[in-house]
mmCIF entry with sequence, helices, sheets and N, C-alpha, C, O atoms, coordinates in Angstrom:
data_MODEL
# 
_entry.id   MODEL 
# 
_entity.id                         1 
_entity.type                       polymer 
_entity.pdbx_number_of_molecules   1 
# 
_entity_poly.entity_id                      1 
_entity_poly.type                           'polypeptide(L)' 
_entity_poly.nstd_linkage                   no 
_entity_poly.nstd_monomer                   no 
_entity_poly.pdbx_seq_one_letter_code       
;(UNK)(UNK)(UNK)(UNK)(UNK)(UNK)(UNK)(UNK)(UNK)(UNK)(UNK)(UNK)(UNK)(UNK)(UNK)(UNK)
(UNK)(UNK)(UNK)(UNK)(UNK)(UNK)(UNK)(UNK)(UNK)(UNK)(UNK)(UNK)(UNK)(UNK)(UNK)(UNK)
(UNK)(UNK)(UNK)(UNK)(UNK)(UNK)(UNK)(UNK)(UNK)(UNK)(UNK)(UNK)(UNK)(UNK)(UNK)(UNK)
(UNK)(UNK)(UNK)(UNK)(UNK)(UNK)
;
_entity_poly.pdbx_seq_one_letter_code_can   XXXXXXXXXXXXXXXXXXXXXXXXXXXXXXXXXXXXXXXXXXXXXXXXXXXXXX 
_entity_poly.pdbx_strand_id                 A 
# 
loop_
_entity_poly_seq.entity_id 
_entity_poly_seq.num 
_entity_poly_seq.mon_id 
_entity_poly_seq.hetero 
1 1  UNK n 
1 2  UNK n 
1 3  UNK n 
1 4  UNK n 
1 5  UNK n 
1 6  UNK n 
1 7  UNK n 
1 8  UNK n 
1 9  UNK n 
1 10 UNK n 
1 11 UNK n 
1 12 UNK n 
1 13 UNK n 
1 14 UNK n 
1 15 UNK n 
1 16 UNK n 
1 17 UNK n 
1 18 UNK n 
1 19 UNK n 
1 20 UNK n 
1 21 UNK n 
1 22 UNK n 
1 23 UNK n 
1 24 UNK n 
1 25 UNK n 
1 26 UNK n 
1 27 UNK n 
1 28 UNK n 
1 29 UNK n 
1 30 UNK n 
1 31 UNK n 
1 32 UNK n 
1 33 UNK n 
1 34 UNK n 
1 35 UNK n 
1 36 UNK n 
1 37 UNK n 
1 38 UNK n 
1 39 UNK n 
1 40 UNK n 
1 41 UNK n 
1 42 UNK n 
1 43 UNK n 
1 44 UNK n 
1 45 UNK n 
1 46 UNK n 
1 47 UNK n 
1 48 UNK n 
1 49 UNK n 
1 50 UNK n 
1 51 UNK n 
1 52 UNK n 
1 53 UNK n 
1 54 UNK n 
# 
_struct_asym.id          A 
_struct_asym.entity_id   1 
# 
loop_
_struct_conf.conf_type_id 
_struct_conf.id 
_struct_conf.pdbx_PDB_helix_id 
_struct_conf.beg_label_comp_id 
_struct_conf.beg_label_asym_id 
_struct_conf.beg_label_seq_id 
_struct_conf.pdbx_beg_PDB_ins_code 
_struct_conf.end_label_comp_id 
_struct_conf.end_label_asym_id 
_struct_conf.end_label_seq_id 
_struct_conf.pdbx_end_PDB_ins_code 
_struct_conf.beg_auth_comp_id 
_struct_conf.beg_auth_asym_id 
_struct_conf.beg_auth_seq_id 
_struct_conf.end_auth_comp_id 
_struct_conf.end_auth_asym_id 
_struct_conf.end_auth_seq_id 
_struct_conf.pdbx_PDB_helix_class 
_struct_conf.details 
_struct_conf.pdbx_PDB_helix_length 
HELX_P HELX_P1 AA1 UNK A 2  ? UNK A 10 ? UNK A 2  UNK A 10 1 ? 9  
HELX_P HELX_P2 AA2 UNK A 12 ? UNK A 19 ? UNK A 12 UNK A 19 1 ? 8  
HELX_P HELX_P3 AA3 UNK A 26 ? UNK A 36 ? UNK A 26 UNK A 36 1 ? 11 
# 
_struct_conf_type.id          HELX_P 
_struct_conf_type.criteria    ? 
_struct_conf_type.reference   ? 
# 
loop_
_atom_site.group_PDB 
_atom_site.id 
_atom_site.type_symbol 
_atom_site.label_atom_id 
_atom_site.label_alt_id 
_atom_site.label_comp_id 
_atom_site.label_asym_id 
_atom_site.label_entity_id 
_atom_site.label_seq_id 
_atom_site.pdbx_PDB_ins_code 
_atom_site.Cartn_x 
_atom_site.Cartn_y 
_atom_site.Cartn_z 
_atom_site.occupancy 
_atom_site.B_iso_or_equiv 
_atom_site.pdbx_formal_charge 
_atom_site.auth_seq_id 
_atom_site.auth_comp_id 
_atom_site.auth_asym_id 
_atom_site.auth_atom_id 
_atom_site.pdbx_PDB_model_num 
ATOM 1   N N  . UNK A 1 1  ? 150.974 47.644 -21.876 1.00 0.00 ? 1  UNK A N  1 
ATOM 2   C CA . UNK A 1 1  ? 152.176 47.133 -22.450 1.00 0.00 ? 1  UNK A CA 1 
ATOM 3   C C  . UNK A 1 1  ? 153.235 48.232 -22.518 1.00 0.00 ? 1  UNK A C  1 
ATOM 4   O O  . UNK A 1 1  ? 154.346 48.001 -22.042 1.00 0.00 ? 1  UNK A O  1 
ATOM 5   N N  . UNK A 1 2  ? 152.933 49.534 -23.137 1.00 0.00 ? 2  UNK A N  1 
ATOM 6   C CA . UNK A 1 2  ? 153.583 50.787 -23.465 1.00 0.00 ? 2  UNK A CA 1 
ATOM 7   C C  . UNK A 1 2  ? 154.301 50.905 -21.863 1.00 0.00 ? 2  UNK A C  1 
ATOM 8   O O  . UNK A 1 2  ? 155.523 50.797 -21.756 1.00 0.00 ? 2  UNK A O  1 
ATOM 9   N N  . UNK A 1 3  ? 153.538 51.104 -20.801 1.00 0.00 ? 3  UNK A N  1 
ATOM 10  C CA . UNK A 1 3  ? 154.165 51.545 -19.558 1.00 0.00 ? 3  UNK A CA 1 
ATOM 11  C C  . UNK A 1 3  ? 154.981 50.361 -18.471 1.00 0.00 ? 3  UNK A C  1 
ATOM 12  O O  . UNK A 1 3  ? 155.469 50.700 -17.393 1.00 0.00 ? 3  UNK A O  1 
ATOM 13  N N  . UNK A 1 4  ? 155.007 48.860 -19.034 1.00 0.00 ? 4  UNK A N  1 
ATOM 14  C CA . UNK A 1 4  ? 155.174 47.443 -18.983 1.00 0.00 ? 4  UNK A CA 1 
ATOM 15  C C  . UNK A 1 4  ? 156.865 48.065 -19.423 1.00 0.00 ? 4  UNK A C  1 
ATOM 16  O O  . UNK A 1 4  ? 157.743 48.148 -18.564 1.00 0.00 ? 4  UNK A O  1 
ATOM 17  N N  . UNK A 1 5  ? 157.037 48.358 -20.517 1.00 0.00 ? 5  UNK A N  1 
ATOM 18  C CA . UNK A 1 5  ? 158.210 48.178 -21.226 1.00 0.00 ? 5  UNK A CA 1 
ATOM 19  C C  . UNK A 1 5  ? 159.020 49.450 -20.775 1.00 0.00 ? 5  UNK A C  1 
ATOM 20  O O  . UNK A 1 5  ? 160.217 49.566 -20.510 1.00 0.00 ? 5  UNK A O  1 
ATOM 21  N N  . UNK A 1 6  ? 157.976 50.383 -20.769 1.00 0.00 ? 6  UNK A N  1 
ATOM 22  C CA . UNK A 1 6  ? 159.030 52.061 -19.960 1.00 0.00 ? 6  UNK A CA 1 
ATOM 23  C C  . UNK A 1 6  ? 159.611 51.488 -18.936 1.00 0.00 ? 6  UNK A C  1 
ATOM 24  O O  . UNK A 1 6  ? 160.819 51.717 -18.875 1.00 0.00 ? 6  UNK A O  1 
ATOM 25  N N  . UNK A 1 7  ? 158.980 50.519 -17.727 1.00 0.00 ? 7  UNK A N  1 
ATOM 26  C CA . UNK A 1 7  ? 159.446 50.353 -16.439 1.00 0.00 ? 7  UNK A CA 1 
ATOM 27  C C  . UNK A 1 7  ? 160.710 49.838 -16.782 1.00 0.00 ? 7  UNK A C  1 
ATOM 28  O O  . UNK A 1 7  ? 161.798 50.396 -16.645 1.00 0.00 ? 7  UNK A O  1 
ATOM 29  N N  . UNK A 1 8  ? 160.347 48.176 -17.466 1.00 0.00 ? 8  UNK A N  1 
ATOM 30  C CA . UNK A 1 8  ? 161.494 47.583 -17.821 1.00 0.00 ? 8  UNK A CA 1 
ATOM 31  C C  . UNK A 1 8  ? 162.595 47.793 -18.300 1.00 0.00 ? 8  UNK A C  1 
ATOM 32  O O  . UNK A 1 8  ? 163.570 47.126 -17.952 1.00 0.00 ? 8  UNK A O  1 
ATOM 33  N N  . UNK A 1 9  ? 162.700 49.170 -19.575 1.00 0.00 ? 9  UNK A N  1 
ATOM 34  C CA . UNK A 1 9  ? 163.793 49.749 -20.081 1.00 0.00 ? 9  UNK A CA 1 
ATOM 35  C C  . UNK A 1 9  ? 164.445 50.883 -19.044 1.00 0.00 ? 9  UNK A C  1 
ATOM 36  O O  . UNK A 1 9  ? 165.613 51.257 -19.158 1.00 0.00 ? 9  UNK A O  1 
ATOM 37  N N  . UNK A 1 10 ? 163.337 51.488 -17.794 1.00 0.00 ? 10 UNK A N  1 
ATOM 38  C CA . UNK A 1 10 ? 164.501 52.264 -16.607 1.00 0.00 ? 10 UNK A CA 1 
ATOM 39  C C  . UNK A 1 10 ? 164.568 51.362 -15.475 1.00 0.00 ? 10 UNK A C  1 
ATOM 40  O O  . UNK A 1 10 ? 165.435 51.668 -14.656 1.00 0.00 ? 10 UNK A O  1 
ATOM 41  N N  . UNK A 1 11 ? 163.899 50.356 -15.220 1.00 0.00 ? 11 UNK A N  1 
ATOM 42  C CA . UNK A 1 11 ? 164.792 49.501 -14.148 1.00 0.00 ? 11 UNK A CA 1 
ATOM 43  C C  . UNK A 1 11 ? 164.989 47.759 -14.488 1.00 0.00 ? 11 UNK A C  1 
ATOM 44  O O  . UNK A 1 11 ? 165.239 46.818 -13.734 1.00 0.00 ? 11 UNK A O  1 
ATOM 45  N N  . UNK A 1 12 ? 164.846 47.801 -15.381 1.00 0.00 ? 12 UNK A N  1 
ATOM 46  C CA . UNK A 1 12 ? 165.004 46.022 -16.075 1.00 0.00 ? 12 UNK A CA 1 
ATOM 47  C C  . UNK A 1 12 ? 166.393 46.147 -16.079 1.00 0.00 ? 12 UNK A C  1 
ATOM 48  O O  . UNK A 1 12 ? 166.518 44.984 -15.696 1.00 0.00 ? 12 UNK A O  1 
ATOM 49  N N  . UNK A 1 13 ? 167.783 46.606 -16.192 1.00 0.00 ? 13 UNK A N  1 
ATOM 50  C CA . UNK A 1 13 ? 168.584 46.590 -16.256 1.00 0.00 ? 13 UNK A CA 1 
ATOM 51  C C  . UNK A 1 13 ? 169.592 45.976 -15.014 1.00 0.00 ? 13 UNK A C  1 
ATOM 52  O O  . UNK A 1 13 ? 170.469 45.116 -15.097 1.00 0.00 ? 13 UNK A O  1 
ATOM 53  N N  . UNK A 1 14 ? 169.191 46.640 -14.013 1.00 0.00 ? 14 UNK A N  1 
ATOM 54  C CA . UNK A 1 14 ? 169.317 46.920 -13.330 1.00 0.00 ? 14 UNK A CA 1 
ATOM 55  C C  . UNK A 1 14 ? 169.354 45.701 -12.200 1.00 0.00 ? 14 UNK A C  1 
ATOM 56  O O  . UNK A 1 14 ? 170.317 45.196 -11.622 1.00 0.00 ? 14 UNK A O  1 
ATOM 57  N N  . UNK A 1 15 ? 167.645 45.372 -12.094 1.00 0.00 ? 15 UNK A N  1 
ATOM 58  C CA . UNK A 1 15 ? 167.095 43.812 -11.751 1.00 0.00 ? 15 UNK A CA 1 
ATOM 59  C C  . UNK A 1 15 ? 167.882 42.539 -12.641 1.00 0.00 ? 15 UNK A C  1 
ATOM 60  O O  . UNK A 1 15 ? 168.261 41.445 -12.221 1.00 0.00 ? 15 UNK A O  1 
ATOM 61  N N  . UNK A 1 16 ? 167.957 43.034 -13.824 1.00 0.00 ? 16 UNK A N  1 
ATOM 62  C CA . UNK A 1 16 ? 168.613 41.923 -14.556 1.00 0.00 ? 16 UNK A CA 1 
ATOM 63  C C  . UNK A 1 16 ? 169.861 41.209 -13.901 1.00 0.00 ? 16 UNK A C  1 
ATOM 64  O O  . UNK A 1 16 ? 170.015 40.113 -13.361 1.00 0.00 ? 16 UNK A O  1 
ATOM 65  N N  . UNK A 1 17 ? 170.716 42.319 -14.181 1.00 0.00 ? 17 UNK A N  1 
ATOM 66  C CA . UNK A 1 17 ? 171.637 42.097 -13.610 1.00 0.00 ? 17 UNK A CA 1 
ATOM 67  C C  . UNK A 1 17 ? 172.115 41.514 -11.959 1.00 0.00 ? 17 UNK A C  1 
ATOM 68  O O  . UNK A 1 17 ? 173.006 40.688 -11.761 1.00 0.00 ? 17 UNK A O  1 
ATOM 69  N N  . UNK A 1 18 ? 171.305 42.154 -10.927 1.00 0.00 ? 18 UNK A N  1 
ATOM 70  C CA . UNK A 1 18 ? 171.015 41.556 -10.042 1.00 0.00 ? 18 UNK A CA 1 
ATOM 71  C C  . UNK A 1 18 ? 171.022 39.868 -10.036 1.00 0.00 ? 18 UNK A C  1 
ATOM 72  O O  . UNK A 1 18 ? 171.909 39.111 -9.641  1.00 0.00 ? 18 UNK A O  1 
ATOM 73  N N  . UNK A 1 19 ? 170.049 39.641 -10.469 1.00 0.00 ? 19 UNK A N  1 
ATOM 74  C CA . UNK A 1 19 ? 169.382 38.117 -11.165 1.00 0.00 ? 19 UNK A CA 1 
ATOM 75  C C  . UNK A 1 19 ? 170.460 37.111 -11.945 1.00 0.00 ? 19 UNK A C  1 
ATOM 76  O O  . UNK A 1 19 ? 170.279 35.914 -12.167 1.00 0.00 ? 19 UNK A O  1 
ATOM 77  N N  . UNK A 1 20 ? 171.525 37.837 -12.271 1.00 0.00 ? 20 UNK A N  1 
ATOM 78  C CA . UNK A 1 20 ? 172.258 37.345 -13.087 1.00 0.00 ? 20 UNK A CA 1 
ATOM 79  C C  . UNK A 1 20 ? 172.001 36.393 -14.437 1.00 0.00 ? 20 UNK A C  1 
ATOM 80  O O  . UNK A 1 20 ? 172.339 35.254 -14.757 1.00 0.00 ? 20 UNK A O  1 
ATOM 81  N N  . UNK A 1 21 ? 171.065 37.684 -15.190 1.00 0.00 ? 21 UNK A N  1 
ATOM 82  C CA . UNK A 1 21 ? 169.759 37.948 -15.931 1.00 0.00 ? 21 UNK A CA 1 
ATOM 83  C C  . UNK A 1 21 ? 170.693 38.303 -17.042 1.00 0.00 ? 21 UNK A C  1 
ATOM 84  O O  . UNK A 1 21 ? 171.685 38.930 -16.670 1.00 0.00 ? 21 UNK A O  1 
ATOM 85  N N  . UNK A 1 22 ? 170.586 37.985 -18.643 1.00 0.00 ? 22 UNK A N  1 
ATOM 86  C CA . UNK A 1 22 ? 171.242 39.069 -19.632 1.00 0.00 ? 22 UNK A CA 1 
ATOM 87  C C  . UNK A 1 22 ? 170.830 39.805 -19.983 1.00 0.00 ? 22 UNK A C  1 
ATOM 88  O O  . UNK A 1 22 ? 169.993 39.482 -20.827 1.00 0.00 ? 22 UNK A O  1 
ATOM 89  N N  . UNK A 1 23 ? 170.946 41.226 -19.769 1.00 0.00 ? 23 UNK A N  1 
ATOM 90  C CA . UNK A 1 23 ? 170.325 42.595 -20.292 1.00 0.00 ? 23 UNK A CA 1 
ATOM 91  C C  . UNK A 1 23 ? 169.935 42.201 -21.962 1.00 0.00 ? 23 UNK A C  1 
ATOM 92  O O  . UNK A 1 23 ? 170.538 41.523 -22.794 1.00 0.00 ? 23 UNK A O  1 
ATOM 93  N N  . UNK A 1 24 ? 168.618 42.976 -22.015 1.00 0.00 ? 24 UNK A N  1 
ATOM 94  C CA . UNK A 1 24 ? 168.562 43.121 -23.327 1.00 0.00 ? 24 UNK A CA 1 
ATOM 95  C C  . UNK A 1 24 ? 169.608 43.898 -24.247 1.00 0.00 ? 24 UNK A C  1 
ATOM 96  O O  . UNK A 1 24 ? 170.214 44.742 -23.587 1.00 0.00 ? 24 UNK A O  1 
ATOM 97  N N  . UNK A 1 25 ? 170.063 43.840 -25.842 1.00 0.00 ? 25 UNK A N  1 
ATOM 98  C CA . UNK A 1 25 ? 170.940 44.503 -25.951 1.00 0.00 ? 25 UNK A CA 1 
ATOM 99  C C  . UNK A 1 25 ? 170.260 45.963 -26.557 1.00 0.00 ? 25 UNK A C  1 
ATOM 100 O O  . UNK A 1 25 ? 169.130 46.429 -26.706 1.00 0.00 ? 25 UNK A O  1 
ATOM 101 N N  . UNK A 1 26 ? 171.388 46.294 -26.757 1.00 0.00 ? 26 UNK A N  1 
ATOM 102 C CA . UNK A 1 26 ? 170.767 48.462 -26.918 1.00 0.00 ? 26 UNK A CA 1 
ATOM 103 C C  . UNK A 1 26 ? 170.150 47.827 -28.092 1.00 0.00 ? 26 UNK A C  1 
ATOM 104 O O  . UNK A 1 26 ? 168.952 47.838 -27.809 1.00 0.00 ? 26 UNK A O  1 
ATOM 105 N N  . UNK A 1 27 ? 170.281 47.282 -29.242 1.00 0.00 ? 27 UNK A N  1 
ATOM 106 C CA . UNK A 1 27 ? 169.982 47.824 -30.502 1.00 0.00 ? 27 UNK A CA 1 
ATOM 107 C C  . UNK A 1 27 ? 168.236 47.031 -30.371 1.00 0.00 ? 27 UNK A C  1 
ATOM 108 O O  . UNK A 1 27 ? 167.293 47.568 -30.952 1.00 0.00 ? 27 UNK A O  1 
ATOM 109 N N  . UNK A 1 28 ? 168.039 45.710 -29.524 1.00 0.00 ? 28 UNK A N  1 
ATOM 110 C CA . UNK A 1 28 ? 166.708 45.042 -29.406 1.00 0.00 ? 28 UNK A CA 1 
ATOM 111 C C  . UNK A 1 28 ? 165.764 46.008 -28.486 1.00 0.00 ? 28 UNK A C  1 
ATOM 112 O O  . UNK A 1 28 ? 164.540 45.878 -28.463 1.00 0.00 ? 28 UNK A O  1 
ATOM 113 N N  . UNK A 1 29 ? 166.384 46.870 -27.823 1.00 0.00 ? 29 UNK A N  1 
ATOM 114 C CA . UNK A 1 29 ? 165.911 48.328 -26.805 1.00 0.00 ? 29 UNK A CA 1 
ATOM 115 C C  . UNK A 1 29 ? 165.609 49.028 -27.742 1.00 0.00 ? 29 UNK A C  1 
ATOM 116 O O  . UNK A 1 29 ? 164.386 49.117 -27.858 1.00 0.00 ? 29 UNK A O  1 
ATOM 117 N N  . UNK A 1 30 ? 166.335 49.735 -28.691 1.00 0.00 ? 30 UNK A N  1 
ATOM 118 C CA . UNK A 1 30 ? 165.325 50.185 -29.457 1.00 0.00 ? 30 UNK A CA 1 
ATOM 119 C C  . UNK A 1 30 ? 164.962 49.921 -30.409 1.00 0.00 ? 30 UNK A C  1 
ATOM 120 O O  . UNK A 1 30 ? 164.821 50.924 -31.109 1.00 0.00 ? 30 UNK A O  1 
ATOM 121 N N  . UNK A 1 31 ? 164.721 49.106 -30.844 1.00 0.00 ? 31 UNK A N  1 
ATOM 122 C CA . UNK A 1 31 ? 164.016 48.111 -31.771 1.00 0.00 ? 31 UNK A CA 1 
ATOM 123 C C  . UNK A 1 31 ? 162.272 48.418 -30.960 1.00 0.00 ? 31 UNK A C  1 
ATOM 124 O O  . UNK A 1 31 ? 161.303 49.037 -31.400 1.00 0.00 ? 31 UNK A O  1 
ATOM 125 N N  . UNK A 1 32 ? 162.409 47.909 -30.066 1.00 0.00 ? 32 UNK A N  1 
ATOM 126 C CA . UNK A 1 32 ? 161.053 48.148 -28.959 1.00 0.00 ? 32 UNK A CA 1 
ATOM 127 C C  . UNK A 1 32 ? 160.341 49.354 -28.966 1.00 0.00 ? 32 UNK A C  1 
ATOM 128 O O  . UNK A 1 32 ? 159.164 49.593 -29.236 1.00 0.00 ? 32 UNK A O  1 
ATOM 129 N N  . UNK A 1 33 ? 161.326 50.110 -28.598 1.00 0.00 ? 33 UNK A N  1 
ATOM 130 C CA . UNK A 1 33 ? 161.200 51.615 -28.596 1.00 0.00 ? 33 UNK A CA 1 
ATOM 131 C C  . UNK A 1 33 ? 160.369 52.339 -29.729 1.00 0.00 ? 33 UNK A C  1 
ATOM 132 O O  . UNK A 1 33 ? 159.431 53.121 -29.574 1.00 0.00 ? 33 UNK A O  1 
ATOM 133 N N  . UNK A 1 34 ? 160.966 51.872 -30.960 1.00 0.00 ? 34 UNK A N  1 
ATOM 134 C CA . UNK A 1 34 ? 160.531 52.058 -32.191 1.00 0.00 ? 34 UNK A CA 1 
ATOM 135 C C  . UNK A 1 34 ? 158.878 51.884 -32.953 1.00 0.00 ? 34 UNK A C  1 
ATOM 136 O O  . UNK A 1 34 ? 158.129 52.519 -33.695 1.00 0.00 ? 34 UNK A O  1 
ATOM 137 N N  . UNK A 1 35 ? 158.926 50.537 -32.177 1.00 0.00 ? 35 UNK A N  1 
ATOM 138 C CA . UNK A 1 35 ? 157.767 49.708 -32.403 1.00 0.00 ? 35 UNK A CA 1 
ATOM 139 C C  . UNK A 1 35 ? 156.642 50.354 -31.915 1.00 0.00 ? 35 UNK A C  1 
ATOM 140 O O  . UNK A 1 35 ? 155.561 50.516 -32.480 1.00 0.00 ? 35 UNK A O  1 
ATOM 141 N N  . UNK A 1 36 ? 157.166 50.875 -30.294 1.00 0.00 ? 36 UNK A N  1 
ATOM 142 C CA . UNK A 1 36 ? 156.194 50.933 -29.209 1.00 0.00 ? 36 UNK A CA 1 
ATOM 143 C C  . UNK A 1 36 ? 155.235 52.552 -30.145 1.00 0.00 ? 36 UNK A C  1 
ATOM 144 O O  . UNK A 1 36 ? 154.030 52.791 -30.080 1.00 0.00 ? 36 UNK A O  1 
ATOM 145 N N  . UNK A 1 37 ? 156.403 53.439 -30.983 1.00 0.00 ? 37 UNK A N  1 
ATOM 146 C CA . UNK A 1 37 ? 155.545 54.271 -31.644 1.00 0.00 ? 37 UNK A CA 1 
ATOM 147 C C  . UNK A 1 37 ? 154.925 54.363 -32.662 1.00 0.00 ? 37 UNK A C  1 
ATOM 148 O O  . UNK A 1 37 ? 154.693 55.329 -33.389 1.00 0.00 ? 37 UNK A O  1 
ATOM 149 N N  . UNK A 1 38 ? 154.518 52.833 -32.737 1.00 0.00 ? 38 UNK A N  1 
ATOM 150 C CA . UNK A 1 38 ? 153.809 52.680 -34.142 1.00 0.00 ? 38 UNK A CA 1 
ATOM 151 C C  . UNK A 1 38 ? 151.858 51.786 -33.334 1.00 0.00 ? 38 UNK A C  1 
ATOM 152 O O  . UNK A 1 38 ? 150.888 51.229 -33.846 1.00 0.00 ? 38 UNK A O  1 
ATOM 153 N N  . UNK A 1 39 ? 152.271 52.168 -31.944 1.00 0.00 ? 39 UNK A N  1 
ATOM 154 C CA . UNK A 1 39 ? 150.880 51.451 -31.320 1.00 0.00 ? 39 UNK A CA 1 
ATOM 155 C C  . UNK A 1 39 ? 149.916 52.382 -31.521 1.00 0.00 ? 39 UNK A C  1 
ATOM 156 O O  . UNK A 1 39 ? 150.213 53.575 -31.460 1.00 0.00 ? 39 UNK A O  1 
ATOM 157 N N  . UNK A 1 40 ? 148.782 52.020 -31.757 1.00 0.00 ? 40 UNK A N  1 
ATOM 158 C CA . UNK A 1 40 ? 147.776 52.653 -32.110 1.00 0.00 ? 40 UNK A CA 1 
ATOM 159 C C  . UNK A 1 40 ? 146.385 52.280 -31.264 1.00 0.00 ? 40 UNK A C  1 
ATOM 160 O O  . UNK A 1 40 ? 146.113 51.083 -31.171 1.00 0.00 ? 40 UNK A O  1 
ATOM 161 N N  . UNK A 1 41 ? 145.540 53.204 -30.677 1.00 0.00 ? 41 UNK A N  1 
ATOM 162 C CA . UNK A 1 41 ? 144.353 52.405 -29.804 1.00 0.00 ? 41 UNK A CA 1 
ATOM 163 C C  . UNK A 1 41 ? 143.123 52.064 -31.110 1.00 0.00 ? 41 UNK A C  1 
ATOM 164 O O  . UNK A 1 41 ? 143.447 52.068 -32.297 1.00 0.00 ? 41 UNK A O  1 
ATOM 165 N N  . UNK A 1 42 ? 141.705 51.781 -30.636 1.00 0.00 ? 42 UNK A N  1 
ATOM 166 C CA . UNK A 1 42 ? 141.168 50.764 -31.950 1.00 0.00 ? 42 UNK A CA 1 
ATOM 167 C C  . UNK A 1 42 ? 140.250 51.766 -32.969 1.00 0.00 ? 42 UNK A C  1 
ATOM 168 O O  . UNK A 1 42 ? 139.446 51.444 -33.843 1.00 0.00 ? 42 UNK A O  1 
ATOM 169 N N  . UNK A 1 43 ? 140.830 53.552 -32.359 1.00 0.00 ? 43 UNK A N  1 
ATOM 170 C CA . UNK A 1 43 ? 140.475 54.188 -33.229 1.00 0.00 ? 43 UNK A CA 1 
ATOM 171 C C  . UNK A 1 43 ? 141.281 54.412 -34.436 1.00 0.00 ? 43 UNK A C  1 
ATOM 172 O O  . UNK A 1 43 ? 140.698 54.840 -35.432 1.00 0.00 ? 43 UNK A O  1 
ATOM 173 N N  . UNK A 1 44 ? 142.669 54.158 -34.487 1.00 0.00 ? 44 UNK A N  1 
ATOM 174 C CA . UNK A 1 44 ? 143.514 54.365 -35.345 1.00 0.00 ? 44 UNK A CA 1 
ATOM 175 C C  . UNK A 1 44 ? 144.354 55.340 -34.586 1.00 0.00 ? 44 UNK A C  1 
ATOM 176 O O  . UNK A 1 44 ? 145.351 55.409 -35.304 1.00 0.00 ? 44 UNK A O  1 
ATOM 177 N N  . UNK A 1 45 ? 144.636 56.445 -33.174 1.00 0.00 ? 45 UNK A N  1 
ATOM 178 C CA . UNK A 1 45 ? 144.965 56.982 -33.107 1.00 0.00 ? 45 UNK A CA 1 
ATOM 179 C C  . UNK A 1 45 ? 146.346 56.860 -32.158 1.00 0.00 ? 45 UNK A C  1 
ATOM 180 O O  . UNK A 1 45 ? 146.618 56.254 -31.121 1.00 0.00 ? 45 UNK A O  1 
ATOM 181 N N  . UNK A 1 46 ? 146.862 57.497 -32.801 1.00 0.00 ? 46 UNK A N  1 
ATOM 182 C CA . UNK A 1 46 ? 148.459 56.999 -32.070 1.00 0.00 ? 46 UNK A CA 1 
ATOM 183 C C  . UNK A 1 46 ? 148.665 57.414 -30.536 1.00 0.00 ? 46 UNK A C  1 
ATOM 184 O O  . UNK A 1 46 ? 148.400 58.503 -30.027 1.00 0.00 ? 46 UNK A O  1 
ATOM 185 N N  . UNK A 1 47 ? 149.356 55.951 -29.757 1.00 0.00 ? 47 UNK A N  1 
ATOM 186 C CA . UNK A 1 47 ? 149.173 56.302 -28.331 1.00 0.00 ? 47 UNK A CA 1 
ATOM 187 C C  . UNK A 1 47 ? 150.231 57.032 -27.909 1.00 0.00 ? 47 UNK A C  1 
ATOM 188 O O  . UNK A 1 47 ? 151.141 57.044 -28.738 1.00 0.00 ? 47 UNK A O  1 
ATOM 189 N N  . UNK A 1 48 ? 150.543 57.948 -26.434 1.00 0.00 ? 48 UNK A N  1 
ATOM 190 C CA . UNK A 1 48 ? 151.662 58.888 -26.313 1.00 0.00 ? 48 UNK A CA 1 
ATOM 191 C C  . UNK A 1 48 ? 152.582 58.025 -26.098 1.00 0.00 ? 48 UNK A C  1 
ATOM 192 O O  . UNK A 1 48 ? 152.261 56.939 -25.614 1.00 0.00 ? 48 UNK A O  1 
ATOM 193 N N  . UNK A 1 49 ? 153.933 58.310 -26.408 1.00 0.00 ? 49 UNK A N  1 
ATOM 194 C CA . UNK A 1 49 ? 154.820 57.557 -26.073 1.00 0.00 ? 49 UNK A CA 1 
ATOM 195 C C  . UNK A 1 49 ? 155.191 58.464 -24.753 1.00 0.00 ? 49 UNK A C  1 
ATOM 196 O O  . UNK A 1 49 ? 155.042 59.675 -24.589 1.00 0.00 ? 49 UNK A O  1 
ATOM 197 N N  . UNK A 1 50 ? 155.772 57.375 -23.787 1.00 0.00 ? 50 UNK A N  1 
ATOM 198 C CA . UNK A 1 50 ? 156.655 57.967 -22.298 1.00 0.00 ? 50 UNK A CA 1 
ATOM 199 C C  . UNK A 1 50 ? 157.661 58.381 -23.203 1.00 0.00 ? 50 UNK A C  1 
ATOM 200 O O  . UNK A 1 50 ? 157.945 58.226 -24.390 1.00 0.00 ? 50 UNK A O  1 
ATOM 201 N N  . UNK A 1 51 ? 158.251 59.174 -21.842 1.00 0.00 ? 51 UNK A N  1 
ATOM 202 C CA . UNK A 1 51 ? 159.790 60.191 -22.049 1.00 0.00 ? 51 UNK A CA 1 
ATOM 203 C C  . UNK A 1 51 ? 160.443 59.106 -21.286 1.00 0.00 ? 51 UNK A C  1 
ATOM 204 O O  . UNK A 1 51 ? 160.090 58.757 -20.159 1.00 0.00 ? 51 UNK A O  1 
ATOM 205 N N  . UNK A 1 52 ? 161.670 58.456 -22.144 1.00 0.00 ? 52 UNK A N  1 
ATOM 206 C CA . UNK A 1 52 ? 163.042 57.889 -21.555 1.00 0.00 ? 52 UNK A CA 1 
ATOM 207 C C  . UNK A 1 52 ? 163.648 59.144 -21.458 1.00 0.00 ? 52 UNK A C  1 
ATOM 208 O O  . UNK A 1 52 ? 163.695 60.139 -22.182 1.00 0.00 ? 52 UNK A O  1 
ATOM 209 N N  . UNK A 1 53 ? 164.297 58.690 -19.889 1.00 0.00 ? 53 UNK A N  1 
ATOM 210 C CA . UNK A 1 53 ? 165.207 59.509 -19.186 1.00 0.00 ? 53 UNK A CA 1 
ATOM 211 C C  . UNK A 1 53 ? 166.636 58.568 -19.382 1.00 0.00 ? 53 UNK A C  1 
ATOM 212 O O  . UNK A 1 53 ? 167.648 58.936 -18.786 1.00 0.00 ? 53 UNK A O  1 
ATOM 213 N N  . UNK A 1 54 ? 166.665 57.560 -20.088 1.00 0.00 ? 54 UNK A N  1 
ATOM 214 C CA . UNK A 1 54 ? 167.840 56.572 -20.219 1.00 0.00 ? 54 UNK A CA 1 
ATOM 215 C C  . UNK A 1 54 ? 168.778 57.235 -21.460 1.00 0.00 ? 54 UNK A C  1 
ATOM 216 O O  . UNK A 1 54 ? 169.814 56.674 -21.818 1.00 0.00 ? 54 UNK A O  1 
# 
């Protein structure tokens, strides 16, 4: 999911638009973003977050 959503937040934009798709907006981007560092695997231990280059 974590590397699902990295792709989508550096080229979902992009495709979207293409598609004549509505970008997600910044603040629901990181809303995600946010979230994505609260995932945990089923030891309790927090997973790495990717580096946005966005």
């Amino acid at each position: 999911m974590i590397q699902f959503f990295t792709w989508a937040f550096m080229e979902g934009d992009t495709i979207a638009n293409s598609l004549d798709y509505v970008r997600l907006p910044d603040n629901v981007q990181a809303r995600v973003v946010h979230e994505m560092g609260n995932v945990v695997d089923a030891s309790g231990k927090q997973l790495a977050m990717p580096v946005f280059l966005k």
